[in-house]
NUSE-921193 format. One line per field, with one value per residue (C-alpha): residue number from 1; residue in three letters; z, y, x negated. Coordinates in steps of 0.25 Angstrom, whole numbers, plus 2048, in hexadecimal, padded with zeros to 3 digits. Example, Ala and Ser with C-alpha at 12.3 -4.5 7.8 and 13.67 -1.06 7.14 Angstrom:
<rs>
pos: 1|2
code: ALA|SER
Z: 81F|81D
Y: 7EE|7FC
X: 7CF|7C9
</rs>
This chain:
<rs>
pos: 1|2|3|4|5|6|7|8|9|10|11|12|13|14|15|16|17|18|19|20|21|22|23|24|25|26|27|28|29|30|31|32|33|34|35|36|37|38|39|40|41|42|43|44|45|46|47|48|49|50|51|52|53|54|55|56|57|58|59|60|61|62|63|64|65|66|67|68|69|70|71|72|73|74|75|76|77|78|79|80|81|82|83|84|85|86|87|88|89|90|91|92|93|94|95|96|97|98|99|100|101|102|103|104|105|106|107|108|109|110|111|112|113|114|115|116|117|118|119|120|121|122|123|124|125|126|127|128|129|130|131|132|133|134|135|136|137|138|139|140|141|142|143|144|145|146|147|148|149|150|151|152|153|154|155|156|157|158|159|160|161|162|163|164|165|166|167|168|169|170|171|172|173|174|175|176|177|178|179|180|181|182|183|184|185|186|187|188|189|190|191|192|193|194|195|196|197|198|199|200|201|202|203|204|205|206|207|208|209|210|211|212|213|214|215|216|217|218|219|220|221|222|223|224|225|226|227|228|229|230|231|232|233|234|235|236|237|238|239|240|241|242|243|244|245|246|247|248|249|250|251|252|253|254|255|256|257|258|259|260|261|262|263|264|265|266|267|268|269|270|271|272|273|274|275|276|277|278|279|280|281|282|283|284|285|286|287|288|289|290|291|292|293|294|295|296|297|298|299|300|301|302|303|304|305|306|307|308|309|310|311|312|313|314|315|316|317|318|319|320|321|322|323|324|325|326|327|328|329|330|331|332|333|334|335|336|337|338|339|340|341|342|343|344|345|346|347|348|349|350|351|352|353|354|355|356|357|358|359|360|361|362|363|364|365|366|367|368|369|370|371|372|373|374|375|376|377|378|379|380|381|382|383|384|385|386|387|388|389|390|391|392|393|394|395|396|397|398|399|400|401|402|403|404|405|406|407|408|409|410|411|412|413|414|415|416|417|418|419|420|421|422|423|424|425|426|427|428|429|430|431|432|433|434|435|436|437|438|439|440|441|442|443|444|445|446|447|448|449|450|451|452|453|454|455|456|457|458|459|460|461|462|463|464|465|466|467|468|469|470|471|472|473|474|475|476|477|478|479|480|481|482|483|484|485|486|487|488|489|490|491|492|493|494|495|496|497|498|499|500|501|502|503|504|505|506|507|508|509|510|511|512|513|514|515|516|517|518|519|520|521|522|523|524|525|526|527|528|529|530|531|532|533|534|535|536|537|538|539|540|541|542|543|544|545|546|547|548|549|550|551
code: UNK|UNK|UNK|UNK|UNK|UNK|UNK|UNK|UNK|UNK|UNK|UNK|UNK|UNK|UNK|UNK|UNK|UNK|UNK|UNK|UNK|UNK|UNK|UNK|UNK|UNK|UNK|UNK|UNK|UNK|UNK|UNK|UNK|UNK|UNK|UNK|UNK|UNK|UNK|UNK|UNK|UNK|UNK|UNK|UNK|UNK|UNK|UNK|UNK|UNK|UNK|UNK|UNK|UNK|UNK|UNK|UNK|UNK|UNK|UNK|UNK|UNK|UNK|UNK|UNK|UNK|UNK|UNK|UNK|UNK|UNK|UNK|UNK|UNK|UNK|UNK|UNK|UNK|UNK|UNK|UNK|UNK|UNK|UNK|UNK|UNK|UNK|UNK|UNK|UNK|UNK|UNK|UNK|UNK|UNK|UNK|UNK|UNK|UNK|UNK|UNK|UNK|UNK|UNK|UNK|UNK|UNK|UNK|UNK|UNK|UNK|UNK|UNK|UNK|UNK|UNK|UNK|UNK|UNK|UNK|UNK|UNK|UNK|UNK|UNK|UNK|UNK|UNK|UNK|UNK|UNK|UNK|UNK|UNK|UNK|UNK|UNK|UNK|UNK|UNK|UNK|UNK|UNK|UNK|UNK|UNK|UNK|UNK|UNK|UNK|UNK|UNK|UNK|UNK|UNK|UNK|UNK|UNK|UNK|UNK|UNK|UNK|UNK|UNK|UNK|UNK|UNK|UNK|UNK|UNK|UNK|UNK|UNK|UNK|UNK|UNK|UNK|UNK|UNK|UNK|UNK|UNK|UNK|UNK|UNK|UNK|UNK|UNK|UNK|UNK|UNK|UNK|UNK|UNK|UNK|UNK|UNK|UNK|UNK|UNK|UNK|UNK|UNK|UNK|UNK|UNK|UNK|UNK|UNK|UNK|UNK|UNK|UNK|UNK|UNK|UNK|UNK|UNK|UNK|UNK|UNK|UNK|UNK|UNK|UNK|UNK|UNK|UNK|UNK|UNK|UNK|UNK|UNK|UNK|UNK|UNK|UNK|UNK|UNK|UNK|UNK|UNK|UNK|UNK|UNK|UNK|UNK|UNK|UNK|UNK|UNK|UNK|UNK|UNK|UNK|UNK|UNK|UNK|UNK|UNK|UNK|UNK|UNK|UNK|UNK|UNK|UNK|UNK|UNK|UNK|UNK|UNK|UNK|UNK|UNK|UNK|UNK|UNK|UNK|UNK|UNK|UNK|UNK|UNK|UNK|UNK|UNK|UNK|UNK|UNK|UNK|UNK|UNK|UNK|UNK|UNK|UNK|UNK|UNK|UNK|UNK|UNK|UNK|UNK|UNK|UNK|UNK|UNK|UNK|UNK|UNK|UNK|UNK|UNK|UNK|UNK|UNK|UNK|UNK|UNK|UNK|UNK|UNK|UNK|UNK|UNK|UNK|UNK|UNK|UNK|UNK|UNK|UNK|UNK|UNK|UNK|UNK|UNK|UNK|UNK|UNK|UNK|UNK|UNK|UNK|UNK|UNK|UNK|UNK|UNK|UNK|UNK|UNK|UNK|UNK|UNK|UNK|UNK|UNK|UNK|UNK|UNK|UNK|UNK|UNK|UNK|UNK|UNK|UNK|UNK|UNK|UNK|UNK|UNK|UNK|UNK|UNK|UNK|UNK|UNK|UNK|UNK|UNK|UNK|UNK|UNK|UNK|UNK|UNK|UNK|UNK|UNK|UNK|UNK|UNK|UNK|UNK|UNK|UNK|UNK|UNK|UNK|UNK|UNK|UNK|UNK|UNK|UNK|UNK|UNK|UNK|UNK|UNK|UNK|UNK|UNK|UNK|UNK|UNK|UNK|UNK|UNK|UNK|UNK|UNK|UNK|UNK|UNK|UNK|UNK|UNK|UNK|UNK|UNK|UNK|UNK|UNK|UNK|UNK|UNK|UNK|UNK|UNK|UNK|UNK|UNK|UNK|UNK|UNK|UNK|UNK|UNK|UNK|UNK|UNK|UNK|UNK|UNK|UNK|UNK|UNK|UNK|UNK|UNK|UNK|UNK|UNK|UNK|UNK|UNK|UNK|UNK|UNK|UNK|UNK|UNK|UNK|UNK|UNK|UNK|UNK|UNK|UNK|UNK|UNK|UNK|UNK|UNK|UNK|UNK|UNK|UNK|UNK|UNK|UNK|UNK|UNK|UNK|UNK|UNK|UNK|UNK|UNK|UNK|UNK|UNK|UNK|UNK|UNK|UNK|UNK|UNK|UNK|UNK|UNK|UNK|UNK|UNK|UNK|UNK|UNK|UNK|UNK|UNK|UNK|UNK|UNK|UNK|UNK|UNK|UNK|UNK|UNK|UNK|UNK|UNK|UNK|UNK|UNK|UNK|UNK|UNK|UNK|UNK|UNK|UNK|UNK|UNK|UNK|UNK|UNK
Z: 0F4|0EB|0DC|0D2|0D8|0CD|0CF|0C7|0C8|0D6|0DD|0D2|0CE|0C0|0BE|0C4|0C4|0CC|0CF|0DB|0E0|0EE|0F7|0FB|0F0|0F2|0EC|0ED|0E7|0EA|0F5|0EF|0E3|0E8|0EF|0FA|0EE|0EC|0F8|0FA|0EB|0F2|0FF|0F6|0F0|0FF|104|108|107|0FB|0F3|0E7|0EC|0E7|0D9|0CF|0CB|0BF|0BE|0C1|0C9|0D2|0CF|0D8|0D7|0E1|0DC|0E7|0EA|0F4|0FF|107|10F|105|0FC|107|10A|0FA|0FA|104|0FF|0EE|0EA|0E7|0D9|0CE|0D2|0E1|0E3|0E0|0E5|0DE|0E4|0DE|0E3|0DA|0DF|0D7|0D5|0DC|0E9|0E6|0EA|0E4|0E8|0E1|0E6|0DB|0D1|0DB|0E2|0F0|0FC|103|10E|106|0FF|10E|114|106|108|117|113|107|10D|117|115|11E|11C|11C|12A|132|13A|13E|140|14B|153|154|160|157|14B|156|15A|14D|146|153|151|142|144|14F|149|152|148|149|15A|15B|154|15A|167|162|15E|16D|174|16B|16D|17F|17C|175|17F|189|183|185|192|195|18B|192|1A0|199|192|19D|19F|190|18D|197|191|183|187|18D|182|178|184|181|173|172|17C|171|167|170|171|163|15F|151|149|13E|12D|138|133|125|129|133|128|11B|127|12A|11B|119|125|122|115|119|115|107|106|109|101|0F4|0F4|0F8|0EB|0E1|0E7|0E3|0D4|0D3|0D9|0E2|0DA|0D0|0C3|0CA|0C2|0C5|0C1|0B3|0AF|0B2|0A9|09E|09F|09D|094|08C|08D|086|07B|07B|079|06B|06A|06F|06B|077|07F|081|087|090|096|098|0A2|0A9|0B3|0B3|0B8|0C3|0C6|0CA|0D3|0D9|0DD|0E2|0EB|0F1|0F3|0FA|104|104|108|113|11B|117|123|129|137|13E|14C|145|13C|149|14F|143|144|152|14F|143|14D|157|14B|146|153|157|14C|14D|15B|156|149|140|135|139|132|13A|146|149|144|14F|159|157|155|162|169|165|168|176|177|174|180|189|185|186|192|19A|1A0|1A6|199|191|19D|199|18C|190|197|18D|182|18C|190|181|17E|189|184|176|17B|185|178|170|17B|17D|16E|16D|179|170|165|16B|16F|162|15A|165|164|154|151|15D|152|147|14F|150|141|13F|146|152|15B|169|167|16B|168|170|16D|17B|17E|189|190|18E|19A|195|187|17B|16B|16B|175|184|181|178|16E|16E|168|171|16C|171|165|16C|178|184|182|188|181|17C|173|165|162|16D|16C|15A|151|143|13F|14A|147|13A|13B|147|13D|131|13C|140|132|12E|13A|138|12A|12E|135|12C|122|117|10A|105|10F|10A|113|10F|113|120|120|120|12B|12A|124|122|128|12E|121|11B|126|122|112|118|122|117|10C|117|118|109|108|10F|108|0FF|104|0FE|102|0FF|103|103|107|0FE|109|108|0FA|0F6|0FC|0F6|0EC|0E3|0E1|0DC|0D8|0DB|0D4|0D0|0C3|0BA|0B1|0A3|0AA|0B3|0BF|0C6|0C7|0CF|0CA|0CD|0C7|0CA|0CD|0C7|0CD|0C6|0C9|0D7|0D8|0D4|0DD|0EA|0E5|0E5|0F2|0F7|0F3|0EE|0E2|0DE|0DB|0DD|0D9|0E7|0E9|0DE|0E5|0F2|0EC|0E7|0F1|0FA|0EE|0EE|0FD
Y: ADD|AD0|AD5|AC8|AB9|AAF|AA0|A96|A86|A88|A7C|A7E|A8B|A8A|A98|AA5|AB2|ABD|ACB|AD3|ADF|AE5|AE5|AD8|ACB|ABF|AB1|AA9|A9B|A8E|A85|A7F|A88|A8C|A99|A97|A91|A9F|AA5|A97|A99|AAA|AA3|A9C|AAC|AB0|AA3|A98|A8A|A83|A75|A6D|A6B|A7A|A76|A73|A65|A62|A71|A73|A80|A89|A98|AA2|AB2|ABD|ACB|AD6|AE4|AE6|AEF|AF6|AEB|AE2|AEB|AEC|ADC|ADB|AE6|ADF|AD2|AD6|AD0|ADE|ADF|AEA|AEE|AF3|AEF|AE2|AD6|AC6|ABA|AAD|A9F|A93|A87|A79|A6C|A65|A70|A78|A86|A94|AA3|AB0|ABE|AC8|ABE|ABB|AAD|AAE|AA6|AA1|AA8|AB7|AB3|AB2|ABD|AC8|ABF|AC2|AD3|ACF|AC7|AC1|AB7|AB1|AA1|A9B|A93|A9F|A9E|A8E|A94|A9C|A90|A90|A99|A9B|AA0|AAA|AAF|AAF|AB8|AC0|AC4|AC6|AD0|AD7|AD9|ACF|AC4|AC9|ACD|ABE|AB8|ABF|ABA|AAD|AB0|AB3|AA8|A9C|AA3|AA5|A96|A91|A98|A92|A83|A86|A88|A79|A73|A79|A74|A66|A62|A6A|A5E|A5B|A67|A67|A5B|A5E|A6B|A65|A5C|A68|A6F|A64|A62|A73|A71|A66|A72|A7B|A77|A76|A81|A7F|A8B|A8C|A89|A83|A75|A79|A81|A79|A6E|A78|A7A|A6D|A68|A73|A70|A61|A64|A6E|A64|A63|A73|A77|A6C|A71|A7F|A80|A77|A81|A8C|A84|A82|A90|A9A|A95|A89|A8D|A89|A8F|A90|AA1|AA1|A9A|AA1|AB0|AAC|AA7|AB4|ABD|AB5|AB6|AC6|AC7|AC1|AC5|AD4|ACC|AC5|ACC|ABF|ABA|AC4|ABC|AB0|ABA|ABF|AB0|AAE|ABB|AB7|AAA|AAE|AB8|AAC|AA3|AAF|AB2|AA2|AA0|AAD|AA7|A99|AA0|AA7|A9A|A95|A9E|A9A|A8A|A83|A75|A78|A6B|A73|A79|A6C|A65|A70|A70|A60|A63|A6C|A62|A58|A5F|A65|A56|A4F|A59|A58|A48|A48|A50|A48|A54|A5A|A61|A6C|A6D|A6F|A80|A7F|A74|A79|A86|A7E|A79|A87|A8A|A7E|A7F|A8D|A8B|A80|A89|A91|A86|A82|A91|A91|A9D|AA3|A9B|A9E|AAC|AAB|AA4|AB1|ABA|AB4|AB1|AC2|AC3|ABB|AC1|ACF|ACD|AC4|ACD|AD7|ACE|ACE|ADB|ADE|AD2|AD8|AE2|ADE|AD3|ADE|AE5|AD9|AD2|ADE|ADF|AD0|AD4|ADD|AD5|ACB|AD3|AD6|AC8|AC6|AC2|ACC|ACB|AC3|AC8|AC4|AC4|AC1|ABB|ABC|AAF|AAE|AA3|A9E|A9F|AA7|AA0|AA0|AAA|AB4|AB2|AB1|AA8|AAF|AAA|AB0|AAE|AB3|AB4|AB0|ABA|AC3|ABE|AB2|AB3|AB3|AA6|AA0|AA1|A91|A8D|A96|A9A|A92|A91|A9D|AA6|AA2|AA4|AB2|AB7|AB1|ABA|AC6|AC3|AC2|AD0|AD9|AD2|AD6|AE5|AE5|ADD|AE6|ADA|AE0|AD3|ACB|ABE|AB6|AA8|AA4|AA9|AAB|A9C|A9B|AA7|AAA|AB4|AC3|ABF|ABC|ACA|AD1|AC9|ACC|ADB|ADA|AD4|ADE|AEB|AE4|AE5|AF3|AF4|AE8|ADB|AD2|AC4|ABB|AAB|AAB|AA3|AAE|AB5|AC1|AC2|AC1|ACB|AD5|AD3|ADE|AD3|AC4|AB7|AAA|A9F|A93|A84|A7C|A71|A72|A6B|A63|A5E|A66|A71|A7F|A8B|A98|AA8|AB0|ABE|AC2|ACD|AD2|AC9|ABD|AC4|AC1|AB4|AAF|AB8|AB1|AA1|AA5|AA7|A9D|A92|A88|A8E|A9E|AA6|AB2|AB4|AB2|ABA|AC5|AC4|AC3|AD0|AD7|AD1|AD8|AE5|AE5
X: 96C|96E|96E|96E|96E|968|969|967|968|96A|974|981|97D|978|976|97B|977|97F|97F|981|987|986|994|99A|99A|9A2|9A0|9AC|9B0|9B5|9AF|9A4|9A0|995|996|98C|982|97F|97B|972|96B|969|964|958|954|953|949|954|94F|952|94F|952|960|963|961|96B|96C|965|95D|94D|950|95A|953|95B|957|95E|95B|95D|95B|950|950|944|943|942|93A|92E|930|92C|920|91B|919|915|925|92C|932|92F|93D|93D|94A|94C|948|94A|94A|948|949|947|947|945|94B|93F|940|935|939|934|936|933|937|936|930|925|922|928|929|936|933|931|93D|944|93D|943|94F|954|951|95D|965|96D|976|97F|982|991|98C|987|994|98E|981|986|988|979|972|966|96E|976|968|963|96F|96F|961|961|96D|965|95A|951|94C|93D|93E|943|939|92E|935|934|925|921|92A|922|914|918|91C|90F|907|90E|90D|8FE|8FE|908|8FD|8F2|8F7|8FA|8EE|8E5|8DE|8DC|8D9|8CF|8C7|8C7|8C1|8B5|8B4|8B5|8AA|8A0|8A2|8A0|892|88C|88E|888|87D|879|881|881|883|88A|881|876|877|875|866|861|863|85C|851|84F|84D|841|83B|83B|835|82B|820|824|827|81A|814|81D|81D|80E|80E|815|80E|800|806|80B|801|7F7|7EF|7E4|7EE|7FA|805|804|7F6|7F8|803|7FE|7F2|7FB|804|7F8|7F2|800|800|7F2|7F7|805|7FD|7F9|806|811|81B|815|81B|82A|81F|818|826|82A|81F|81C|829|825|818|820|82A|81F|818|825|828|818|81D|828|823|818|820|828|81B|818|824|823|81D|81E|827|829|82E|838|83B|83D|847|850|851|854|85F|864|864|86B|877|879|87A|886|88B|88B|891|89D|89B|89B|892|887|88C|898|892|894|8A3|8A7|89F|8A9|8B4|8B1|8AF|8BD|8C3|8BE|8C2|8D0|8D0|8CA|8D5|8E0|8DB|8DE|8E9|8EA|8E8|8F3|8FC|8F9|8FD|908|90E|909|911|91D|91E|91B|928|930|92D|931|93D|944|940|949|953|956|959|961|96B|96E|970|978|982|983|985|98F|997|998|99C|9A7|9AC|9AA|9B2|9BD|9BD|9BE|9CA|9C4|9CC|9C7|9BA|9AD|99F|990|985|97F|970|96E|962|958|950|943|947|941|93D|949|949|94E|95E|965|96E|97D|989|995|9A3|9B0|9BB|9C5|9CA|9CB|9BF|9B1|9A7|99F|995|999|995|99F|9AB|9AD|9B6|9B2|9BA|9B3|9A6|9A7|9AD|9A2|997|99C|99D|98E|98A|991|98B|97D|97F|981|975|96B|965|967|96E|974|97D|983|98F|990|99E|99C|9AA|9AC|9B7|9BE|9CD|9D9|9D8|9C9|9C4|9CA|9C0|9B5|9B6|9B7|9AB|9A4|9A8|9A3|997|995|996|987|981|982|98D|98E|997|99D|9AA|9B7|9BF|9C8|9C8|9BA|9B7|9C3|9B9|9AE|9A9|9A4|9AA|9A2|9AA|9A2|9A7|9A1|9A5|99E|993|991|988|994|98D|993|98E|992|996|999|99F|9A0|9B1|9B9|9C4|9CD|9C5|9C2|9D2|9D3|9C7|9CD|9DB|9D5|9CE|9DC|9E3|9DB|9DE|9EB|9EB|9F9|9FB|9FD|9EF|9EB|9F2|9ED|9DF|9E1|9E8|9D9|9D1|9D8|9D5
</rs>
């Protein structure tokens, strides 16, 4: 649940830090106060969208942190990705946003990304907006909420999954048939090109060694003529340089047996004396192998010739030759493939059953579940003093199903007894919108596992005896989990097991800022009390407000 809410420079909060218990909270204030500002600055800790517009004029920053207790759920989500806390049960999320938009998110500390903060988020909280009522109007947010409260969200969109790759396999197939003639001739054109490759088949480091080759072998004249030279100097003429300096080494050792100061010279040029053997050695094997070629000089100008004239006609560098000639092998390839229909036909049908399958999947448990829940907001319809009325959730077949399954979802309601049942977009008033909205919201609550469920004013709409039951719906649901809740009603906020006054005044700046402020029960009194009546409070009022408390 939500422990400790910070915020700080966030619209016309300057600063607020609140704490939380579990049960059912209220918030209540005057229109305008800035109630809803709350669960908006909460929304940024969970990954909603935010920008520079969220900061308080005049300030660098908004910072918002939401401490909460974690769950295993939770817990796991966090092992999993390095974020959990010393403290196993707690987890903190922080936005902070500043003044020139730029957006940054930590979980425990750690930098995160929106989508983490989303992905912990939805396994905390659920909020449910003051305009979900007018989003029902929507046949995508029916499906939507009717999927989430089954349980359905991942079968859906792996449903929409195997509908867009049937679809893409199926474009293949029209392009294929379309272009065939297209296709055709840049086929032989890649065909031809990958023959001129072919027939040289370069191979991949070639340019580079038939280049070394051909440089030695061009040179061959001038090795020989070198290295027969250097083996004349150091070994094989009658002053070689071997010769001389063997005789100046022993010479040397005789009298370093005189001398022994000698002894550091000796030990200077007796490795000389092996280097210079060991260099007449390996110029000699050089040597051996050194001879003029011009039959094999004349085949690597051949194959020079041959790389570099390829490589001119597809105006590349020589060097570039094998990775284009495969590039030109898979290029080709995929054209042959492109060009199969009967196999992209075959794919097509794969994918099409692969949909199917998963869609008739999706559509048997939607009929179930579209039972179970038409039944329980018939109920909770009843409770809202909607006696008579009755609600389905209709399952209507598409032709050819798509992203979506093969039915559209559609609520369709029937306001009282005695009235056939019809779509809920058609047939609902404000009033009875609003109220089958907050029945939604309350039994998809039940079934969501989320410990902290926040109703924005979703009992916008609603009046007299109804809004008595919603305060009570609300304050049951709060004996399983966190219930928060903005509310204008004095029905609803006289059972909440905590009370928040939020309330806007000037600063010294000649701003305005909102506050909250925890109630007493004195205070709790007074608020219920203005709820009621308004401007002017009667003892009256005051009376009733506390007969609604007792209750």
């Amino acid at each position: 649940m939500l422990r400790h809410l910070s915020i700080r420079d966030f619209v016309i909060v300057a600063a607020l830090d609140l704490e939380f218990d579990s049960g059912f909270t209220v918030f209540s204030g005057e229109t305008g106060a800035g109630k809803s500002i709350l669960i908006d600055a909460l929304a940024l800790t969970l990954g909603a969208r935010g920008d520079a517009s969220v900061v308080r004029t005049g300030e660098a920053r908004a910072d918002i942190t939401a401490e909460f207790s974690t769950h295993a759920a939770v817990f796991r989500w966090l092992e999993e990705h390095a974020l959990a806390a010393q403290e196993a049960d707690t987890v903190m999320l922080r936005r902070v946003i500043d003044s020139n938009g730029r957006s940054r998110a930590f979980i425990n500390g750690t930098p995160a990304t929106l989508t983490q903060l989303r992905e912990v988020g939805e396994m905390l909280v659920d909020i449910h907006g003051q305009h979900a009522h007018q989003l029902l109007m929507r046949p995508d947010a029916q499906r939507e909420l009717f999927d989430t409260h089954a349980g359905l969200t991942e079968t859906a969109a792996s449903v929409t999954r195997a509908y867009r790759a049937w679809r893409d396999a199926a474009q293949a197939v029209e392009t294929a048939q379309s272009r065939d003639r297209e296709l055709q001739l840049e086929r032989e054109r890649l065909a031809w090109q990958l023959s001129e490759f072919d027939k040289i088949s370069p191979q991949p480091g070639e340019w580079e060694d038939v280049s070394a080759e051909h440089h030695r072998l061009s040179h061959s004249a001038s090795l020989i003529d070198g290295v027969q030279s250097a083996l004349d100097a150091l070994s094989e003429s009658d002053d070689a340089m071997i010769t001389q300096l063997a005789a100046i080494t022993s010479k040397l050792r005789g009298l370093a047996d005189i001398d022994p100061a000698l002894s550091d010279v000796l030990a200077s040029l007796e490795p000389a004396e092996i280097q210079l053997q060991e260099a007449a050695y390996s110029l000699s094997h050089y040597a051996q192998r050194l001879e003029l070629d011009p039959d094999r000089l004349a085949q690597v100008e051949k194959r020079m010739d041959q790389l570099h004239s390829t490589a001119r006609k597809f105006r590349l560098q020589p060097e570039a030759l094998p990775e284009e000639h495969e590039a030109r092998r898979q290029q080709l390839a995929r054209l042959d493939a492109a060009a199969d229909l009967d196999g992209l036909r075959a794919a097509e049908a794969k994918g099409k059953d692969a949909y199917l399958a998963e869609a008739k999947a999706l559509s048997k448990a939607r009929a179930k579940a579209a039972k179970a829940l038409g039944a329980a907001v018939t109920v909770g319809m009843q409770e809202l003093s909607m006696a008579g009325g009755s609600f389905e959730v209709a399952l209507v077949p598409l032709a050819e199903g798509g992203a979506s399954g093969l039915e559209q979802v559609e609520f369709r309601v029937a306001g009282h007894a005695g009235v056939s049942l019809r779509p809920l977009a058609k047939v609902a008033s404000g009033g009875e919108l609003a109220r089958i909205s907050l029945a939604l919201a309350v039994i998809a609550s039940t079934a969501s596992p989320t410990p902290t469920l926040i109703f924005d004013e979703v009992d916008t709409g609603i009046g007299g005896s109804v809004a008595e039951v919603v305060g009570r719906l609300l304050h049951q649901l709060g004996r399983d989990r966190q219930v928060l809740c903005v509310t204008h009603l004095p029905q609803v906020a006289a059972r909440g097991d905590q009370h928040f006054q939020v309330a806007k005044a000037g600063d010294a700046n000649g701003g305005t800022v909102s506050t909250v402020t925890p109630l007493d029960k004195a205070k709790r009194v007074e608020e219920v009390a203005r709820m009621l009546g308004g401007i002017e409070i009667t003892a009256t009022t005051r009376k009733h407000a506390r007969e609604m408390l007792a209750a």
